[in-house]
N, C-alpha and C positions, 0 to 999 in steps of 0.2 A: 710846485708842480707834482710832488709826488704824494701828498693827500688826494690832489682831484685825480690822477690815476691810479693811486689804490681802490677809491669809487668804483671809476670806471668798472678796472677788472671784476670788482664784489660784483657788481651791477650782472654786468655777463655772464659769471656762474652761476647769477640765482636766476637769471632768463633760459639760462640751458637747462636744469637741474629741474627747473618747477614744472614743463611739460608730464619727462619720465615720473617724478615725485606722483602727479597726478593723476597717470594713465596704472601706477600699481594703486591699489586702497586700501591693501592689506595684505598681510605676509605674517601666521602665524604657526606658532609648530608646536605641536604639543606630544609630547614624550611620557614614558615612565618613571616610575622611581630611578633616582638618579644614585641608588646606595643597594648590596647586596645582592648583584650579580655575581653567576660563578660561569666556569667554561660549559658552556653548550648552550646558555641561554639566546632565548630570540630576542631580540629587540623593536618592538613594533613603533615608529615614529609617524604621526598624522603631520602632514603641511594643508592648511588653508589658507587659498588664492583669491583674493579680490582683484577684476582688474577693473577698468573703464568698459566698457560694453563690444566698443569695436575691435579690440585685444582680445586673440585666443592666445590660449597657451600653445606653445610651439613643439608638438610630441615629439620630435628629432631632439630636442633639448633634454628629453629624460633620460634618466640612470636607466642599463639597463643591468639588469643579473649580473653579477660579477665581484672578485674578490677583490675588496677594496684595499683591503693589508693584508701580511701574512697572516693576521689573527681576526679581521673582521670581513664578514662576506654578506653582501646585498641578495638576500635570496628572493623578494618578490618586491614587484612594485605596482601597485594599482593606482589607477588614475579616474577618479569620478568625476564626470562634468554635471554641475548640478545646476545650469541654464541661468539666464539672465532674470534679473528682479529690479525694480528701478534702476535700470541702468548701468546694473553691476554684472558683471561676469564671473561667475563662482565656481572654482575647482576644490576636488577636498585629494588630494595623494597620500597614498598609501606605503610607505616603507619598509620594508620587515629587512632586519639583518642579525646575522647570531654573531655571536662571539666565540674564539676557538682560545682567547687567553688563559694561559695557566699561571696566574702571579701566585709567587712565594708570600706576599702580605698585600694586605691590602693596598691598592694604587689604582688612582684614576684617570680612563684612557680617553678617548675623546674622537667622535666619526665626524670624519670631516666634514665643511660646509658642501653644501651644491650649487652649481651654477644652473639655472633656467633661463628660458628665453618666451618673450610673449610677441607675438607679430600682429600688427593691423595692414596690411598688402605689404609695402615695402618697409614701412616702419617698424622696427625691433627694440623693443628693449629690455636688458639682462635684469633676472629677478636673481638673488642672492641669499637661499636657504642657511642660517647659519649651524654651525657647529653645536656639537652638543655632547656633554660629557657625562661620565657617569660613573662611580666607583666598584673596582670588580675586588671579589671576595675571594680569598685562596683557600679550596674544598678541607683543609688541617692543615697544622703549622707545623713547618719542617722539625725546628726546633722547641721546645717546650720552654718558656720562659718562667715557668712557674717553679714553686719547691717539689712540688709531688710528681707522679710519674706523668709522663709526657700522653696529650690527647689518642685516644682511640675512636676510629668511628662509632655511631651510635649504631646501633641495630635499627631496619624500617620499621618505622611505625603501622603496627600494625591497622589493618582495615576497620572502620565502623562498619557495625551490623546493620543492615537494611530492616526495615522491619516490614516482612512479607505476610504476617497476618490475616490482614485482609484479603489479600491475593490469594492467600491456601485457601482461606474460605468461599471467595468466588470462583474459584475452580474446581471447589468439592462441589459446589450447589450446583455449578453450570453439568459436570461431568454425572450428577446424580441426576439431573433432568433427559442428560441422554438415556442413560441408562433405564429411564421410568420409560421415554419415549420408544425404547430398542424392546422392552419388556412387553408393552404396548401392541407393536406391530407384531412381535412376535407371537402372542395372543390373537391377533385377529387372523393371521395368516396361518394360524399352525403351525409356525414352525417350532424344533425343538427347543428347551424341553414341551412344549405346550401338547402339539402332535395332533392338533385338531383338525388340523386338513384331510386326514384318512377319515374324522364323523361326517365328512361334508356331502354330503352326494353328488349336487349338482355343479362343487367344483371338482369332481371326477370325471363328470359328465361332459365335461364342455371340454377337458382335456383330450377326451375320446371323439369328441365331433370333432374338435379340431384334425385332431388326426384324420377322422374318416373322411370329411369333408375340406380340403387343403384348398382353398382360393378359388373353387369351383366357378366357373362362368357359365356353364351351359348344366342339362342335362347329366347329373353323377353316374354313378354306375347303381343297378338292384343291389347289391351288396353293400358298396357303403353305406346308401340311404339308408338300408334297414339299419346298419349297426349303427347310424347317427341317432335316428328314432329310438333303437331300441334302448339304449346308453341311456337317454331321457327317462324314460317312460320306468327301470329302474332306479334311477334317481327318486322319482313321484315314489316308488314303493318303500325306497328305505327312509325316506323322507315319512310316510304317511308310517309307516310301522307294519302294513299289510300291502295288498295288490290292490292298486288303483285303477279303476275303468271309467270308460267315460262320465258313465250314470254315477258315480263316487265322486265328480268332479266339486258338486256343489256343497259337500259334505267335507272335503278337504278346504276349501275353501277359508271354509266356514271353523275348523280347527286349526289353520294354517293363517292368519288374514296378511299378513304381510304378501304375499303374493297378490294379492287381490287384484293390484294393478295390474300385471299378466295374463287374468283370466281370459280375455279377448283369443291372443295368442295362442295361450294351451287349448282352449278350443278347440282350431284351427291344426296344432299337432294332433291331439289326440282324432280330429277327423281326418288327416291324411294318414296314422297309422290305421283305423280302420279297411281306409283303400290299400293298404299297403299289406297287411297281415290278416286280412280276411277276404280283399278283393283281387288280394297281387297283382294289383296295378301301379305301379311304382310310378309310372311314366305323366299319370296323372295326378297324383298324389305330389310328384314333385311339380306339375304346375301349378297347384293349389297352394305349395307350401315348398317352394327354392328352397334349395341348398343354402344360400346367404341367409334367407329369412331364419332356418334351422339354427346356425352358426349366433345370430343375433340375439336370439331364443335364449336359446344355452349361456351367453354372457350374461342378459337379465336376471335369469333365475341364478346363474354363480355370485351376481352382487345383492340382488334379494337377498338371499343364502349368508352371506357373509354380515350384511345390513343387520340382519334378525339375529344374529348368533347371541 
């Protein structure tokens, strides 16, 4: 009788044991070097979870932060759920813990196991992270075992040199392209040392319409107009080297050609200063040739001006 009831019982714990057995697939951990730790080191441990599909892992079941001994503390814990694949349910956790031990000699401690739980609705069953050891290193030895003088710390190791070569030289070329670029505009605009903007005329000139001429909408006043004209029609002379008149138009032109597209335009100025200083008719002169027409004038020939230099 007690052969066929030893059966019996075998029989029943392997009908109990083979569902749970089934529903984990795997339970691995994989750790660090297990030799030459000292105090303050982290410890980072990975667990990978296989379960059955209809099994999650049970987050109320996780470590959370906390000091496990007076020398070892659980400082973070990540939990990746990395989804189901044939049928499998895949976690990978995360465990980082430091060590605050000070051994006198070398001696091996060891973080305890974890308990986990995985649930399908009402079904639970306990997963069992095991223990894991590790040998911690004491930072010099109390006593010197040797014949000669007892150890002293070493001095740090000093730093390797970067080799920044390259770097100095792409930031001398980059910084020397500014500087060609800043050289550049400062050339075209006159600024100093260049100082070309005092030869300019007609970017004198459009500084003074602007003035004279401020956003004008209607009819200006006789005195600005004339000083907007007149500011111009200066320009044309220190421009040409002598006094420009109408009848000299085709002749400036004609030593001047980069204006040429403008010719239309100056035109059109030089016959509303006619009306203007010979007929002192301001009122129609500015219907012939606005105030903004004037102001747009003066921009043309200051980028002409600048174009040609």
């Amino acid at each position: 009788m007690k052969a066929p009831l030893r059966g019996l019982v075998l029989a029943l714990v392997l009908i109990a044991t083979t569902p749970a057995l089934a529903q984990l697939r795997a339970l691995d951990l994989y750790a660090p070097r297990p030799f030459g730790h000292v105090i303050g080191d982290t410890l980072e441990l990975t667990v990978e979870i296989a379960l059955d599909a209809p099994f999650q892992l049970d987050p109320a079941s996780l470590p959370r932060p906390r000091a496990v001994t007076y020398w070892l503390e659980l400082n973070d814990v990540q939990l990746v759920d990395t989804g189901v694949k044939g049928g499998v349910q895949r976690y990978t956790l995360g465990l980082t813990y430091q060590t605050f031990y000070a051994p006198l000699e070398p001696r091996r401690l060891e973080i305890p196991a974890l308990q986990l739980a995985a649930m399908d609705g009402d079904r639970r069953i306990e997963l069992r992270v095991p223990p894991w050891s590790f040998l911690m290193s004491p930072l010099r030895e109390v006593v010197s075992t040797g014949q000669g003088a007892s150890m002293t710390l070493r001095p740090d190791m000093a730093p390797r040199p970067i080799a920044t070569r390259d770097t100095q030289l792409g930031l001398a070329v980059a910084l020397g392209g500014v500087a060609a670029a800043l050289a550049a505009l400062a050339w075209q605009l006159g600024w100093p040392p260049f100082l070309r903007r005092a030869r300019r005329p007609f970017a004198q000139a459009a500084r003074t319409v602007r003035a004279s001429l401020p956003a004008v909408d209607g009819v200006p006043s006789p005195p600005a107009y004339r000083s907007a004209l007149l500011a111009l029609h200066r320009a044309f002379d220190a421009t040409a080297g002598r006094g420009v008149f109408a009848e000299d138009l085709p002749g400036f032109f004609t030593t001047h050609p980069a204006f040429a597209p403008v010719e239309a335009e100056v035109q059109r100025l030089f016959a509303a200063s006619r009306r203007v200083f010979f007929g002192d008719d301001t009122t129609e002169a500015a219907r012939e040739l606005p105030a903004p027409e004037i102001l747009a004038l003066a921009r043309r020939l200051r980028a002409v001006e600048r174009g040609s230099a």
